[in-house]
C-alpha positions in Angstrom: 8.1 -3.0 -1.0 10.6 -4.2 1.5 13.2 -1.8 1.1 10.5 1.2 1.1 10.0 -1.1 4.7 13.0 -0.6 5.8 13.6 2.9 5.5 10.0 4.1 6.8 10.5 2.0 10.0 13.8 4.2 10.6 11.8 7.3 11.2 9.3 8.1 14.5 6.5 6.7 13.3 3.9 4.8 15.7 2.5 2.4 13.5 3.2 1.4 9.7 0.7 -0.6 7.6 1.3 -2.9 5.3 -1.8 -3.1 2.8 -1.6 -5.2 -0.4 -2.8 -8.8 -1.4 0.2 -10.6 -2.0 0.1 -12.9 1.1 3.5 -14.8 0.5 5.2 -11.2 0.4 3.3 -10.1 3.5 4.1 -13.2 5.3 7.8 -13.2 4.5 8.4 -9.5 5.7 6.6 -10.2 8.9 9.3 -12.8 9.2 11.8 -10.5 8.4 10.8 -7.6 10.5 9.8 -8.2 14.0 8.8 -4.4 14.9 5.6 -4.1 16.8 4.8 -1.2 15.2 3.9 -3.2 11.6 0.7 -4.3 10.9 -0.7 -6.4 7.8 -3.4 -6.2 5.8 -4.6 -8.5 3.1 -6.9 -6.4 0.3 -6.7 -4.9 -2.7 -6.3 -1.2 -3.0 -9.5 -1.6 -5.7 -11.5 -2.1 -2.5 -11.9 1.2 -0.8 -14.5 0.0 1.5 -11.3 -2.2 3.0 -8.8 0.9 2.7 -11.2 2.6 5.2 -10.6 0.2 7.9 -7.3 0.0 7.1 -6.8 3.6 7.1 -8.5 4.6 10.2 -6.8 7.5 12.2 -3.7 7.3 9.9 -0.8 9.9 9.4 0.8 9.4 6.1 0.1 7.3 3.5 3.0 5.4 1.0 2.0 4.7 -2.3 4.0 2.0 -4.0 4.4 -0.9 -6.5 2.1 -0.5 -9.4 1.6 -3.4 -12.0 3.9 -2.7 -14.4 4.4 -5.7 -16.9 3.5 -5.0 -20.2 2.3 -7.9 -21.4 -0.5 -7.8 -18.6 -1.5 -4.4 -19.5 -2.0 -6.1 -23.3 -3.7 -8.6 -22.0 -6.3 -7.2 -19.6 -6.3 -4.0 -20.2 -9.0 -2.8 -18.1 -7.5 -4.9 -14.5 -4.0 -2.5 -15.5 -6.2 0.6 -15.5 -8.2 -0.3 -12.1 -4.8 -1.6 -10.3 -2.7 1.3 -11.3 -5.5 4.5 -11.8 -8.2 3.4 -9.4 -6.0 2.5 -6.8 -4.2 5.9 -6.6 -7.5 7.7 -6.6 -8.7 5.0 -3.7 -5.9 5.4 -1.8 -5.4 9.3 -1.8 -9.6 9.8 -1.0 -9.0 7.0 1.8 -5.9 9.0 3.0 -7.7 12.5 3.3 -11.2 11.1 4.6 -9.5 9.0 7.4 -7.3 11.6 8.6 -3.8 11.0 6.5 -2.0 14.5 6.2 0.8 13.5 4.8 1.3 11.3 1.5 4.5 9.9 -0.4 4.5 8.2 -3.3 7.5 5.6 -4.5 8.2 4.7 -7.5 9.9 1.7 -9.2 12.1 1.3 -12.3 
């Protein structure tokens, strides 16, 4: 997510938003980047109640880091399904209702 960071901030943009849960991750790039023009949000891209608020009056929208270790899909199956299926369909119907016109998606190997 970081380096995704890093080159969006290059760009004109006004704001950027930085939505996931992982706290220690979110607290470590705040550290790291300093431009007033990030903002963070702890949720979970399962909540689209909270994407709404988060997505108010946006531009574009980045979609990034799915869950991708196996064993986890084995073992709970259905939390691998709503992180990596529900979130895309939460995020793109947050995107268009809030006023994103623009969406990018990157991927990770």
């Amino acid at each position: 997510m970081a380096s995704a960071l890093k080159k969006i901030i290059k760009y004109d943009v006004k704001k950027v938003i930085v939505f996931s849960r992982y706290k220690l991750k979110q607290y470590e790039m705040a550290q790291e980047y300093t431009d007033s023009r990030l903002r963070f949000f702890i949720g979970d891209v399962r909540d689209k109640d909270h994407l709404y608020r988060a997505f108010d009056g946006i531009d574009a929208v980045v979609l990034a880091n799915p869950m991708k270790q196996v064993p986890a899909f084995e073992y709970t199956p259905f939390e691998a399904a709503k992180t990596n299926i529900y979130r895309a369909h939460n995020i793109t119907e947050a995107a268009i209702d809030r006023g994103g016109s623009k969406s990018y998606c990157i991927t990770y190997r």
